[in-house]
N, C-alpha and C positions, 0 to 999 in steps of 0.2 A: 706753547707749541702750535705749531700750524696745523690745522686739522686737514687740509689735503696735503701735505707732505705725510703725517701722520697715516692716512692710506693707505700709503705706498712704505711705510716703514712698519706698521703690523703685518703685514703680508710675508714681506722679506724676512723677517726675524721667524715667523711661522716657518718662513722656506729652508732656511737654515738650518734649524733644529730636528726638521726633515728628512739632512740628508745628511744629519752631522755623522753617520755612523757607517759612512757608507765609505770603503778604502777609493786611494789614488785611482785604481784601474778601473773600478765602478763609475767613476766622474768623467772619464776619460773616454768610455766604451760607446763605440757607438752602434746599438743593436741594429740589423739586416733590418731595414724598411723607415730607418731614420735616416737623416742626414746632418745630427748635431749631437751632442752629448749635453749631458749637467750640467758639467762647467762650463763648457762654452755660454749656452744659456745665460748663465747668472753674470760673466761678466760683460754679453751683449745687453742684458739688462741696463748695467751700468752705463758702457757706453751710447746707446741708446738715449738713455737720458741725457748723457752730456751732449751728444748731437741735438738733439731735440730741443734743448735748454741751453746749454750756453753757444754752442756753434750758429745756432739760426738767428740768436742775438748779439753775435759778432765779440761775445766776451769770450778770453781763453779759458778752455777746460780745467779743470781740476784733474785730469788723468792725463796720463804723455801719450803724445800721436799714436807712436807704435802700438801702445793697448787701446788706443781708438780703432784703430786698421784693422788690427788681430778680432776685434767685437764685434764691429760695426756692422747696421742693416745690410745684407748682402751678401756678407764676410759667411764662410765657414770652416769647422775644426781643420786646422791646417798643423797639429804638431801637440805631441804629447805634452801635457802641461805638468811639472810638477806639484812638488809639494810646498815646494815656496811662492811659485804662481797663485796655486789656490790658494795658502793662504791669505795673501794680495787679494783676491779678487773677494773672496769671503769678508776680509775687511775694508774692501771699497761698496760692498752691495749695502751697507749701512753707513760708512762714515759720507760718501756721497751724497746722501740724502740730509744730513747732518749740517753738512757745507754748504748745499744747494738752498735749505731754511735759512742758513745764515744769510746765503747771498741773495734769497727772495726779500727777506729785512732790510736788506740798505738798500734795495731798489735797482739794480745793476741791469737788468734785465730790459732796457727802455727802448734797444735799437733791434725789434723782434720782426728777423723776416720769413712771410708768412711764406706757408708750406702746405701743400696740398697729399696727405700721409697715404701710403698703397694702399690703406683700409678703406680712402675717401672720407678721410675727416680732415677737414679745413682746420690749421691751426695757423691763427693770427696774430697773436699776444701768447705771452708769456702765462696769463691764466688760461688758456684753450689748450696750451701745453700741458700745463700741470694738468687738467682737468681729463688730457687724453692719456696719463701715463698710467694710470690703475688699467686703463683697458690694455696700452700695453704689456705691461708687467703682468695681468691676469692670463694674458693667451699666452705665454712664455712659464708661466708657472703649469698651466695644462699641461705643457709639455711634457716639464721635466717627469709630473707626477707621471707618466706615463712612462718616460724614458727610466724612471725609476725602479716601476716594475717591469721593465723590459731586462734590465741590467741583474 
């Protein structure tokens, strides 16, 4: 196991089990003084990562465009998401990371263009990625926990 992939996958699986009990309309809600909900969250997580990681190294995604666009930095809840959505997206915030270990192993990652993140952390390569996504993932998990007792 990779131990920064591993970061970023005890976290997620803690996030999970979080909010596993929590119905459709709770994931979907978005409380007076937010402007995101749960699920949005967890599958901007994902795609976050895939931009961050395979987009800026010009390899193609492991997710299709449309859940790129619907995630992505920027992007917010635009459309109630089911229950087959969530599911998707509950089982991409882990297998994602799964795939992404695999594809750190063969080395895929070699053509990394750097990016200068709205937080102001330079990410050059492919480890300055991986090295900045606990901090993403950590300020997006704040969230939720928040939006969680809001909901």
């Amino acid at each position: 196991m990779n131990p920064a992939i591993d970061r970023l996958r005890q976290p997620r699986t803690y996030l999970l089990n979080l909010i596993s009990e929590l119905t459709t309309e709770q994931l979907n809600k978005v409380p007076e003084g937010y402007n995101n909900n749960i699920i949005w969250n967890l599958g901007h997580m994902v795609a976050a990562q895939q931009g961050i990681c395979y987009k800026r190294a010009g390899v193609d995604m492991i997710i299709e465009e449309d859940f790129f666009e619907t995630y992505k930095p920027g992007s917010k809840p635009v459309k109630f998401v089911d229950d087959d959505e969530i599911a998707i997206i509950k089982e991409r915030f882990i297998t994602s990371l799964d795939r992404f270990e695999a594809d750190i192993e063969k080395g895929i990652f070699v053509n990394y263009t750097p990016v200068m993140t709205r937080y102001g952390v330079e990410l050059t390569n492919i480890d300055s990625a991986v090295a900045f996504l606990p901090f993403h993932d950590g300020f997006h998990m704040g969230y939720v926990l928040a939006l969680k007792r809001a909901v």
